[in-house]
C-alpha positions as CSV (number, residue, x, y, z in Angstrom):
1,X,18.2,-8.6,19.3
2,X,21.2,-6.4,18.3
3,X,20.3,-2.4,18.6
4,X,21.8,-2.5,14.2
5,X,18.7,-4.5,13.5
6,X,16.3,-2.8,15.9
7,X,16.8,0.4,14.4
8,X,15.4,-1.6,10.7
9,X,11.8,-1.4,12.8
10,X,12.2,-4.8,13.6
11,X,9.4,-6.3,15.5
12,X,10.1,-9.0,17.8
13,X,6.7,-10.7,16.9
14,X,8.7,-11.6,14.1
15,X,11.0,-14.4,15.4
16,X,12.0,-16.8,12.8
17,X,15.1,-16.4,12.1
18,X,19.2,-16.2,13.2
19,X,20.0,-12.9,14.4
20,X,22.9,-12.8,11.6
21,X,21.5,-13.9,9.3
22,X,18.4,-11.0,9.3
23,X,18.5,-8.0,6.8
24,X,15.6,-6.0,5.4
25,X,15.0,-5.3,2.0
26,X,15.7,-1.6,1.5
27,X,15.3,-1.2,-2.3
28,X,13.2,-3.1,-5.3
29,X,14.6,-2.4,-9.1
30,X,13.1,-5.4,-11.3
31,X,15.1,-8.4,-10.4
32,X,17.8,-6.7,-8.2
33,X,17.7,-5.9,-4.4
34,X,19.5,-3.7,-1.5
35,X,19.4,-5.0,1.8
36,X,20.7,-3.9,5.0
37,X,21.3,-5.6,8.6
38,X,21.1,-1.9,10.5
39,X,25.5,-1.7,9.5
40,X,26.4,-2.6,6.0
41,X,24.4,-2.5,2.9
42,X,24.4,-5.3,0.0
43,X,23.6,-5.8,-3.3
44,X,21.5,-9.1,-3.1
45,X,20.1,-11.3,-5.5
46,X,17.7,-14.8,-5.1
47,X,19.1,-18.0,-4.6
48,X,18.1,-21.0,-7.0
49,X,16.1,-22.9,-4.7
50,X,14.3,-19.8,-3.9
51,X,13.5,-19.0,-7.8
52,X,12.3,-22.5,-7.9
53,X,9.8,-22.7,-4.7
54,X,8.3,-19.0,-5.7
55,X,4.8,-19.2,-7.2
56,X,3.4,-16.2,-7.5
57,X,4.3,-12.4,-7.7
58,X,3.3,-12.2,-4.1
59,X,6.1,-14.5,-2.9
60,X,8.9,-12.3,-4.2
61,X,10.7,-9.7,-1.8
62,X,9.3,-6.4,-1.8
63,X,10.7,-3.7,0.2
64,X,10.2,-3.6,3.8
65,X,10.2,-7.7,4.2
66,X,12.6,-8.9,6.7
67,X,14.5,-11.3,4.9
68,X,17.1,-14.7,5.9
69,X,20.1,-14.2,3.6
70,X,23.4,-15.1,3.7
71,X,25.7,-11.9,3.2
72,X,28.9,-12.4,1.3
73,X,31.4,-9.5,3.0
74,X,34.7,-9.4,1.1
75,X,32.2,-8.4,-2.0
76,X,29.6,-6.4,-0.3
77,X,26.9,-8.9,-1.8
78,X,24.0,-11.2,-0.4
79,X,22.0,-14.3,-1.5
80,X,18.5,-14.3,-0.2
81,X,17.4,-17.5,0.6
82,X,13.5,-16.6,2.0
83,X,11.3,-13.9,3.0
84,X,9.8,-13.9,6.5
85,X,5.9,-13.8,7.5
86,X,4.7,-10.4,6.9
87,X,3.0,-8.6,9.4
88,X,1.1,-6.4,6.7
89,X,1.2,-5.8,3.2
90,X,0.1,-3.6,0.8
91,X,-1.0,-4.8,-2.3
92,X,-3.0,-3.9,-5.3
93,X,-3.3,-5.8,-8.7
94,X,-0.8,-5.6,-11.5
95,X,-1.1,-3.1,-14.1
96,X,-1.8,-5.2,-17.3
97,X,-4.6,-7.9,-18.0
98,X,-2.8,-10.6,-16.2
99,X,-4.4,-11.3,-12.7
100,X,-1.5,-11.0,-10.1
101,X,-1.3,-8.6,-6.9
102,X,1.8,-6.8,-6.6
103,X,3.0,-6.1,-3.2
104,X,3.8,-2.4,-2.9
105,X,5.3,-2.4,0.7
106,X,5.7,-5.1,3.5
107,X,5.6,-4.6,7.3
108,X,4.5,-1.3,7.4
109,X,2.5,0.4,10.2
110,X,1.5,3.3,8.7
111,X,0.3,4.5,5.1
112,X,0.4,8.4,4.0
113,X,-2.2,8.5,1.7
114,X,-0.8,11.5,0.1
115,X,-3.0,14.0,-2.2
116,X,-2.1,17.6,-3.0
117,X,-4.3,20.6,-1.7
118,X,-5.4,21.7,-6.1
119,X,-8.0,20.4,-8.9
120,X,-6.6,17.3,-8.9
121,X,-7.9,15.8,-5.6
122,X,-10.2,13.1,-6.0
123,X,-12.2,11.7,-3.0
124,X,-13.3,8.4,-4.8
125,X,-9.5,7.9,-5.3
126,X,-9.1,8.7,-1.4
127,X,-11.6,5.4,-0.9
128,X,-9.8,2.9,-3.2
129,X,-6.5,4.1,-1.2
130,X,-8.0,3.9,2.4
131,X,-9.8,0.5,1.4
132,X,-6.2,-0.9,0.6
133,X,-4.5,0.2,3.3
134,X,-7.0,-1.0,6.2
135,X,-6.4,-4.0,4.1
136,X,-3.2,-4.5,4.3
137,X,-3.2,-4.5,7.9
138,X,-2.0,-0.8,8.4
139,X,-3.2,2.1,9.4
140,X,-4.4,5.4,7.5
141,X,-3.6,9.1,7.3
142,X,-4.2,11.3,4.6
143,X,-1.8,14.1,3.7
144,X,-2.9,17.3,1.8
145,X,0.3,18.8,0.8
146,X,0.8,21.9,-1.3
147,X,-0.7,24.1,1.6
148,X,1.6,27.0,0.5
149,X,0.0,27.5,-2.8
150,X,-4.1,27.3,-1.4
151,X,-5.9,29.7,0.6
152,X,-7.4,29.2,3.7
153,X,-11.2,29.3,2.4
154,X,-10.3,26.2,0.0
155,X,-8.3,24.4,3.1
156,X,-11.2,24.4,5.2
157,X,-13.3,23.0,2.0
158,X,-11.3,20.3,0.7
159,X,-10.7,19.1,4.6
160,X,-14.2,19.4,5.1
161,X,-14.4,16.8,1.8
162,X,-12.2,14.6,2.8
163,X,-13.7,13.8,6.0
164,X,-16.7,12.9,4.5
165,X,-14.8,9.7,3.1
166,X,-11.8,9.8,5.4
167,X,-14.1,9.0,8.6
168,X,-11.3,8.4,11.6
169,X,-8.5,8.8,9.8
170,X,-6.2,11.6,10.6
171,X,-5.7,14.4,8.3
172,X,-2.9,16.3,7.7
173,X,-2.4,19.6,5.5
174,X,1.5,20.6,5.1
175,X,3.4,22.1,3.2
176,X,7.3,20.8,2.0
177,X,8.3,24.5,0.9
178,X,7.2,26.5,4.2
179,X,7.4,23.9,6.4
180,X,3.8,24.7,8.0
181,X,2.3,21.3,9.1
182,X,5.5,19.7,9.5
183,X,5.4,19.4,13.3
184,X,2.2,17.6,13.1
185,X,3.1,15.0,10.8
186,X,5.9,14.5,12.5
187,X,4.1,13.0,15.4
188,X,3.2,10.2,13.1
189,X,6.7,8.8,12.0
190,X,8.0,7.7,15.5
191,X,11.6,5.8,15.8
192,X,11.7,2.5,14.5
193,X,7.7,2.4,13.0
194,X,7.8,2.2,9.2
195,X,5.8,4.3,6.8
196,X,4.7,4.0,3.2
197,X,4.1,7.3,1.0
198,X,1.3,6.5,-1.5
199,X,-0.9,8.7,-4.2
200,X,-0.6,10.0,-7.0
201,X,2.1,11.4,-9.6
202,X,2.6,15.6,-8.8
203,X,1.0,15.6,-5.3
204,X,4.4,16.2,-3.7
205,X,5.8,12.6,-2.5
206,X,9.3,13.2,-3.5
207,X,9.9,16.7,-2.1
208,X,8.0,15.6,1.1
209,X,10.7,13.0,1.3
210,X,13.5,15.1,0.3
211,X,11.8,17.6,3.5
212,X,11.4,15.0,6.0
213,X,15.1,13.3,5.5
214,X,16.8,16.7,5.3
215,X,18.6,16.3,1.5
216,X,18.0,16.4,-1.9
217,X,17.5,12.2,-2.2
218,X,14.9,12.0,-4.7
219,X,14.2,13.9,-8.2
220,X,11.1,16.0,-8.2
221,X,9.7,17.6,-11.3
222,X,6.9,20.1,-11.8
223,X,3.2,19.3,-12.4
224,X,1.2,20.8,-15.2
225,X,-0.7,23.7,-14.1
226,X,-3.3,23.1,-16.8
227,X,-4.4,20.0,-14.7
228,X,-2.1,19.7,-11.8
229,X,-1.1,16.5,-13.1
230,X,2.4,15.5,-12.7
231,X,4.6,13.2,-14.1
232,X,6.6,10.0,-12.9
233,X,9.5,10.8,-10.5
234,X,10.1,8.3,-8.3
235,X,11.1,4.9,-10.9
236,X,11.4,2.8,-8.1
237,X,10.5,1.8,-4.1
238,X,13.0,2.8,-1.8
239,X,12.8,2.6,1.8
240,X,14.9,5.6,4.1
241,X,15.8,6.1,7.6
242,X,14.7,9.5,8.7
243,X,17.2,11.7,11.4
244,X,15.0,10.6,14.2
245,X,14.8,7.0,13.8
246,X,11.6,6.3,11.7
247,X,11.1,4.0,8.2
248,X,10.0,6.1,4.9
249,X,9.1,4.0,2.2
250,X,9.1,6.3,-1.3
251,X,6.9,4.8,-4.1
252,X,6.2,5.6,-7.2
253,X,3.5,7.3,-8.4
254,X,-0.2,5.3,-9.2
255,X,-2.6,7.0,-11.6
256,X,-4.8,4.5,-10.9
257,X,-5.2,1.9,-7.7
258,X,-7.0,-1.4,-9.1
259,X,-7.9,-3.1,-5.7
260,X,-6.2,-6.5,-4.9
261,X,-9.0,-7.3,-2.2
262,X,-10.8,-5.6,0.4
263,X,-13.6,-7.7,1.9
264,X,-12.9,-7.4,5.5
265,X,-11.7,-3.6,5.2
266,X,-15.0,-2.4,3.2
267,X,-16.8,-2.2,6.7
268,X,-14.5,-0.1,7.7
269,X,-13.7,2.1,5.2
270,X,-17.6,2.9,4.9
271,X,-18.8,2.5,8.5
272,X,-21.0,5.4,8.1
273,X,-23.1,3.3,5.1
274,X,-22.6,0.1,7.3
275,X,-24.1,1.6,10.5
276,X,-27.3,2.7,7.8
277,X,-27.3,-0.9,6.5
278,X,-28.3,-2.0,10.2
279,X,-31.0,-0.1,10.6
280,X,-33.0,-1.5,7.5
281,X,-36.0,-2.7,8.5
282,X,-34.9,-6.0,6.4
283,X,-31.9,-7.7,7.0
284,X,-31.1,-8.8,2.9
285,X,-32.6,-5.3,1.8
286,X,-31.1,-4.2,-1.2
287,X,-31.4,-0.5,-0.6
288,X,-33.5,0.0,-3.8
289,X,-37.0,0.2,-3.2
290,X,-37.4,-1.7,-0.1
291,X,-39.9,-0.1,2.4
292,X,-38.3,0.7,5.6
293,X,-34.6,1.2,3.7
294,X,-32.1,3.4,5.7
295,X,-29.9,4.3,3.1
296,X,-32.8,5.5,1.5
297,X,-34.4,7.0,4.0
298,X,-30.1,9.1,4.2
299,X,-30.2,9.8,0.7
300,X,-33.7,11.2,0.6
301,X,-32.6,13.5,3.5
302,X,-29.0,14.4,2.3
303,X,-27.7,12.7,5.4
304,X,-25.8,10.6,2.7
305,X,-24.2,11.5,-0.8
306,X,-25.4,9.7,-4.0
307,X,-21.5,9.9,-4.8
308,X,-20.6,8.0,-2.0
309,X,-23.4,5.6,-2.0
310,X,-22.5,4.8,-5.7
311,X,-18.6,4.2,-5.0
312,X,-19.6,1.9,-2.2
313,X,-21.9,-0.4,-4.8
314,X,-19.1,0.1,-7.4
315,X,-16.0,-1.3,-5.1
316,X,-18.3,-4.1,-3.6
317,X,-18.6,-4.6,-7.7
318,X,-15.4,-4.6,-8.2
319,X,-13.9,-6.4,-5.4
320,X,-16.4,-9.4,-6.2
321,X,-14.8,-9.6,-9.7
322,X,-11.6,-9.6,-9.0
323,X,-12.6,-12.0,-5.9
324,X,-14.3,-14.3,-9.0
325,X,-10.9,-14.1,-11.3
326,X,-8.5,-14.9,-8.7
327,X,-10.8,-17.9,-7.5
328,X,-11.0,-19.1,-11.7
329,X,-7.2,-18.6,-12.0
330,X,-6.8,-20.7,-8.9
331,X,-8.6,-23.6,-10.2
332,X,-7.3,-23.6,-13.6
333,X,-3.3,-23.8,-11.8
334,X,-4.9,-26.5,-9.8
335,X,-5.9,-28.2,-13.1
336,X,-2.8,-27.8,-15.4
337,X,-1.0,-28.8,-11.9
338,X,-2.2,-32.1,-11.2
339,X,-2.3,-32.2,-15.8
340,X,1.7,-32.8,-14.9
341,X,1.5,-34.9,-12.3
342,X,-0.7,-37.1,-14.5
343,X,1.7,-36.5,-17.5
344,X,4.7,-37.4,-15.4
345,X,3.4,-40.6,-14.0
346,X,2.7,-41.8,-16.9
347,X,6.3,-41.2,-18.5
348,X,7.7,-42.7,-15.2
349,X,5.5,-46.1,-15.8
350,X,5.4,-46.2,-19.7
351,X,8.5,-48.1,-20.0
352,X,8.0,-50.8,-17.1
């Protein structure tokens, strides 16, 4: 593999297809996309056959896939001709009633969860994000920027909260203005290992970007100070290569994460409920009134929050709907599917 294309993060698990032919998708702006093969950059767009074998949202490039395109030079262009097997993704449903996930980032091997150290931190927001991200095959660490404008006393105490949901994950307080934290953050963006920033509007993604590369690259705007909300900054996902080697993938901000799926990654996400669930005395308990319930038994003795006991019921909740809606949209695309194939066969045969 050619040290152009290394320097993309590429991973040689990934070996499916020619070596010129490679380029990773750098940039996402509606129907338009910027590649690079580690060189040159190009302004690509999706072949025919491609537009007609897609099916879903999911099978659409999102930035950070690898990529087989065929790059035309003289015009600094690129026709994309298929998307290669992910190693993760990131996704979360669509905004909007339809039921379609949207890939947020591809291949990535870490996700900074990032949340900013005021009123606006919200740990049951912090679970949805570390549920997705175990998910999507990555790995967690939540940043708590904004370090510069709290004190100490409410450092310790916010940290304090968000290792009661955060359990394993690293956390991270920095801030982009001072500089303070930076070192330590650091040591999670190696060479060549790519990165996507997630959270919120206002917590600070864009002028931790703008800190980490060096130069003004994305627009930031203030927050409110009423609420410490913020407003929309980043308009689209853009993936940049950072002086020492390492993959940032800016996105922008989500009010609101609606969860894709998360069955295998609830375990982990709430290991400290699972371990509980284990040492019912019944094995289909349903930690109501039960005798011999452990969770109980934890939230009787304040060894486990209410608040976290109810988030846990609520996302299993949730993630079996959505579980229940992707399964009914399945079957009705299966049904108007073979429909055609019915309806076509019998416009092939009606004239014989």
């Amino acid at each position: 593999m050619n040290k152009a294309i290394e320097k993309l993060g590429w991973d040689d698990s990934i070996r499916d297809a020619e070596n010129d032919k490679l380029a990773r998708i750098i940039t996402v702006q509606k129907n338009s996309y910027r590649i690079s093969d580690g060189e040159v950059e190009y302004f690509a767009h999706l072949s025919g056959k491609f537009l007609n074998q897609a099916t879903t949202a999911l099978d659409f490039p999102a930035v950070g896939d690898w990529a087989e395109v065929q790059k035309l030079a003289d015009e600094q262009k690129a026709v994309i001709h298929r998307v290669l097997p992910r190693k993760s993704q990131f996704i979360r449903q669509a905004a909007g009633l339809k039921t379609e996930g949207q890939i947020v980032a591809a291949n990535i091997d870490l996700v900074f969860i990032v949340n900013s150290l005021n009123h606006d931190l919200n740990v049951r927001r912090m679970e949805r994000y570390i549920l997705a991200t175990y998910e999507s095959g990555a790995s967690p660490v939540v940043v708590l920027t904004k370090l510069d404008e709290s004190t100490p006393e409410d450092v310790m105490r916010i940290i304090a909260q968000v290792e009661e949901v955060a359990i394993g994950v690293p956390i991270v307080a920095i801030s982009s203005i001072t500089g303070e934290g930076m070192e330590e953050l650091l040591k999670y963006l190696p060479a060549q290992k790519t990165v996507a920033l997630l959270g919120s509007s206002g917590v600070g993604k864009s002028t931790l970007v703008n800190k980490l590369l060096g130069e003004e690259v994305q627009e930031t705007k203030d927050i409110r100070e009423a609420d410490s909300k913020g407003r929309h900054t980043t308009t689209h996902r853009e993936m940049f290569i950072m002086p020492n080697g390492a993959l940032l993938i800016d996105t922008p901000g989500m009010r609101e994460l609606q969860l894709w799926d998360g069955d295998s990654a609830i375990d982990t996400t709430f290991q400290d409920i699972e371990a509980l669930v284990l040492e019912c005395r019944f094995t289909d308990c349903q930690h109501d009134t039960e005798p011999g319930c452990r969770v109980q038994e934890a939230l009787a003795a304040g060894e486990l929050t209410e608040e976290r006991f109810q988030s846990y019921l609520k996302l299993q909740r949730e993630l079996a709907y959505e579980k229940r809606k992707q399964d009914q949209k399945a079957r009705l695309e299966e049904k108007n599917k073979w429909k055609q194939v019915s309806k076509e066969l019998k416009n092939k045969y009606k004239f014989r």
